[in-house]
C-alpha positions in Angstrom: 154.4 84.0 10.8 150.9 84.7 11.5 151.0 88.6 11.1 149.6 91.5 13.7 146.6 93.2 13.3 144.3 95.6 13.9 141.7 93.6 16.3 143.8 90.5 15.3 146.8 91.1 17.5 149.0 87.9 16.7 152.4 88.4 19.0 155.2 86.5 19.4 157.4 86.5 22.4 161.5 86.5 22.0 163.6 85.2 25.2 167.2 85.2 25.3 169.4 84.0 27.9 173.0 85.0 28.7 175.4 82.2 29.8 178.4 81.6 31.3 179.1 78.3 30.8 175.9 76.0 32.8 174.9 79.2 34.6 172.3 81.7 33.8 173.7 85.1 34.4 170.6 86.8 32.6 167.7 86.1 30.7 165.5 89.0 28.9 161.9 88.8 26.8 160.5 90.9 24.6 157.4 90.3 22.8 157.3 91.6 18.9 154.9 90.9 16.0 155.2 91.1 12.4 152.9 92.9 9.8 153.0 94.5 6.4 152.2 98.6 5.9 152.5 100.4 2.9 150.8 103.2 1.1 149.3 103.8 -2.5 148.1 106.5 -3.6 145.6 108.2 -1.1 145.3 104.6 0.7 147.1 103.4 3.4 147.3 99.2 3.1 147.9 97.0 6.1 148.8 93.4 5.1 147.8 94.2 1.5 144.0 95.5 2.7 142.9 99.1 2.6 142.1 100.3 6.2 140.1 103.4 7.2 141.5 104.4 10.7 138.9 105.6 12.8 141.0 107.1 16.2 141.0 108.3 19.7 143.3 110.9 21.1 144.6 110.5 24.5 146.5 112.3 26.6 148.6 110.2 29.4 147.3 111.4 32.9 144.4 110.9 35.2 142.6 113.4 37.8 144.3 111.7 41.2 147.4 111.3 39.1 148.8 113.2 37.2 151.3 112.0 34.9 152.2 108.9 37.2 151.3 106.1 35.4 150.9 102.2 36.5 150.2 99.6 34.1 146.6 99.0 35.7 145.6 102.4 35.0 147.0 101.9 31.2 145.3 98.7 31.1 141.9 100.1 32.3 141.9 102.7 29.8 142.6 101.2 26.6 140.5 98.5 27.7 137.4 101.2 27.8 138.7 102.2 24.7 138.5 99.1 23.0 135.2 99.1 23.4 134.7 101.7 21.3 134.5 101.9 17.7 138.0 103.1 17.5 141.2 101.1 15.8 143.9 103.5 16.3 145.3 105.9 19.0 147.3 109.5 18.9 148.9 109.4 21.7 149.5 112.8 21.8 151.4 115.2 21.8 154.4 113.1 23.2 155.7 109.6 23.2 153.7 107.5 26.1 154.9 105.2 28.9 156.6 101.9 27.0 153.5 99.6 28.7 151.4 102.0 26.8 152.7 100.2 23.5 153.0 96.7 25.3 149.1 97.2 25.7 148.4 98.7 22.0 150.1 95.4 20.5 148.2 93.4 22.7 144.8 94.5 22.2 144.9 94.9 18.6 144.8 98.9 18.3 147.1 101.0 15.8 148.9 104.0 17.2 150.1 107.4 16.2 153.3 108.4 18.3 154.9 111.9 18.3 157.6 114.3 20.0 156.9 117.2 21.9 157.1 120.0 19.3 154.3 122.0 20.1 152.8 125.0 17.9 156.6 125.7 17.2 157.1 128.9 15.4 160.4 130.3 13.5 162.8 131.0 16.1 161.3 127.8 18.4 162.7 125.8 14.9 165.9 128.1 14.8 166.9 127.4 18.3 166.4 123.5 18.0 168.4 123.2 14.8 171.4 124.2 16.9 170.3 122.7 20.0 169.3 119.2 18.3 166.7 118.1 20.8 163.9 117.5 19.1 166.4 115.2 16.9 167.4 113.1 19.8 163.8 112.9 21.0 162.7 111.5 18.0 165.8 108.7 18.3 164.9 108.0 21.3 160.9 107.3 20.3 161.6 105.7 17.7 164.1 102.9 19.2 162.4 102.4 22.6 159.9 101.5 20.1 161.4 99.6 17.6 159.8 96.4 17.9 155.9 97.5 18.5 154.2 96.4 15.4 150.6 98.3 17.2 152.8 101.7 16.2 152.6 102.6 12.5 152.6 106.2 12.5 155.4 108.3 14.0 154.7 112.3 14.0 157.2 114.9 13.7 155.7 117.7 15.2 152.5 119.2 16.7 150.5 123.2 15.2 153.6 124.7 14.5 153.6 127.7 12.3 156.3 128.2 10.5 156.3 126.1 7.0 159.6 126.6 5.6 161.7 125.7 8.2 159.1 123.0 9.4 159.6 121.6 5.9 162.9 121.4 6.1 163.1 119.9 9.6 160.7 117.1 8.0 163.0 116.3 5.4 165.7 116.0 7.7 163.9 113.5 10.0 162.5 111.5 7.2 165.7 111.2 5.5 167.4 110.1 8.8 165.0 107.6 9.4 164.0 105.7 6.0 168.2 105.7 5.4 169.9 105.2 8.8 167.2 102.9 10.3 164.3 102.0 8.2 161.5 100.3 10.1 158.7 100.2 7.6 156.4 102.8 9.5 155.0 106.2 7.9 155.9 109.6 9.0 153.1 112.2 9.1 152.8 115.2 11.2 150.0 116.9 12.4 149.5 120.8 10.9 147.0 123.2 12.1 144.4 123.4 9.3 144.5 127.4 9.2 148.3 127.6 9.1 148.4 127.5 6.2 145.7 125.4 4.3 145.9 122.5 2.5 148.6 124.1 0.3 151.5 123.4 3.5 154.4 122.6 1.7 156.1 121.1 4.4 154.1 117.9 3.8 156.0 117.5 0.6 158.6 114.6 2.4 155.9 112.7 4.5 153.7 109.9 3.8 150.6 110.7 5.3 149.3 114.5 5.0 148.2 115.5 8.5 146.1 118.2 10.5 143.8 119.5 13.1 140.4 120.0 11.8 138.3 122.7 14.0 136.3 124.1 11.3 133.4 126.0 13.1 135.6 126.4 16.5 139.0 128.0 15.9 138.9 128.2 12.4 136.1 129.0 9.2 133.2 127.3 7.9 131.0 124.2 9.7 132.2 121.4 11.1 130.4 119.7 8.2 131.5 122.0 5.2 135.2 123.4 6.6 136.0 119.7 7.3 134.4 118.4 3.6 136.0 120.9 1.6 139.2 120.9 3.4 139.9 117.7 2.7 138.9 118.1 -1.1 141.5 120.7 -1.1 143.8 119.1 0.4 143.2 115.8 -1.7 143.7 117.8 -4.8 147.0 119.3 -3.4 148.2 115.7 -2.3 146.6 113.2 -4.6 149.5 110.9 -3.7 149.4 111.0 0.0 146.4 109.7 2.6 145.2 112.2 4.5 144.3 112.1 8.1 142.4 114.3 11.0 144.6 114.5 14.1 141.9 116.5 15.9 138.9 117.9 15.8 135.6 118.7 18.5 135.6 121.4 21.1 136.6 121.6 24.9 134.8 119.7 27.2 133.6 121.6 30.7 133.2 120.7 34.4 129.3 121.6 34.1 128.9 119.4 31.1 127.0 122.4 29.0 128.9 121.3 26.2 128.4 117.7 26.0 125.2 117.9 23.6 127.5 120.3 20.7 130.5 117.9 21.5 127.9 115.2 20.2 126.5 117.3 17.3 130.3 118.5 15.9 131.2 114.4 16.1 128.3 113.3 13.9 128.9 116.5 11.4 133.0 115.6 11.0 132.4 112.0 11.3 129.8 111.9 8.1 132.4 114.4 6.3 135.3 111.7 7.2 133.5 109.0 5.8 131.9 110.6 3.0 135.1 111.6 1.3 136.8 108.2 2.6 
């Protein structure tokens, strides 16, 4: 087969028809595509090339809106996005509307797709382990998604504090999924940078190390220098795993007084990305 891509996005469509005897009684299509992801070392390899991913975070909702989506609207968004310099999306911090997806595998763009656990803390991770929701909600992300080869990321959780029972909650989930249904795509999460540091054991089981940058905003340092040594820290702690920025910039405003130190804190991070990349 001709294999899927970032900017490449080669699809194939599946149909299958139920019969009963010369009548149709149903017919269903799904469209899939096939591609090769691996990691080694601090790379991550798609179809045997190194890729750097260069992302977007969006959030699903619009101002006249809300959270009611259409495919149009989905469409007219990712198509703004494409022409950015962009080739992957977080859709964060939960799992998006399936067209979201259908649109991803059609345009070419990689994706990062994650549950709902958000800035958990110990007894938020106590509660769940008896409760098992975030366990289902992962299930159910992963296999409405099964077949979207734009998805090659799947994040367990979202700034939550608590390491120890974080890492274990990551083992669990990686465990599950590389042993009960193994579809090829990394796990990663994405940490607060402050909580702890690049020393967060609970990115032991995962195959991408994963956090929110705001050096100079919420946390120490420059945008420049807290993102650049960070990530050398972090690359000593990991050696073995790619390492990724979830988020980083500061809040934009109604007034738009921000807009020229949103631009300035992009260029800083952006030339600390690519310098240790």
């Amino acid at each position: 087969p001709k294999l899927w891509s970032i900017r490449a996005p080669h699809l194939y469509v599946l149909a299958l028809t139920l019969a009963d005897g010369n009548k149709t009684v149903d017919v269903f299509y799904t469209q899939f595509g096939n591609r090769i992801l691996e990691t080694d070392k601090a790379k991550i390899y798609l179809n045997d090339e190194p890729v750097f991913l260069a992302g977007i975070a969006r959030h699903e909702e619009w101002p006249n809106y809300g959270r009611t989506t259409s495919w149009e609207r989905i469409r007219e968004d990712f198509l703004q996005i494409l022409d950015l310099s962009v080739n992957m999306v977080r859709t964060a911090h939960y799992p998006n509307h399936i067209y979201t997806y259908i649109m991803l595998d059609r345009l070419g763009l990689a994706a990062m797709c994650e549950i709902p656990l958000w800035q958990f803390e110990k007894i938020h991770y106590q509660v769940q382990e008896i409760r098992g929701i975030s366990y289902q909600m992962w299930r159910e992300m992963v296999f409405s998604n099964y077949n979207r080869p734009s998805i090659i990321m799947w994040s367990t959780q979202n700034e939550s504090k608590e390491v120890a029972l974080r890492k274990a909650y990551n083992e669990k989930l990686v465990y599950e999924t590389k042993n009960l249904y193994p579809d090829g795509r990394l796990i990663t999460q994405s940490a607060a940078a402050d909580q702890p540091g690049p020393d967060d054991d609970s990115m032991e089981p995962l195959d991408v190390a994963g956090w929110t940058m705001y050096f100079g905003i919420f946390h120490g340092g420059t945008p420049y220098d807290g993102t650049r040594n960070f990530i050398e820290q972090a690359h000593r702690r990991w050696p073995d795993k790619p390492i990724i920025n979830t988020e980083y910039g500061i809040w934009s405003n109604a007034d738009g007084s921000f807009l020229e130190k949103q631009i300035d804190i992009y260029k800083a991070v952006q030339s600390a990305l690519l310098e240790k990349a």
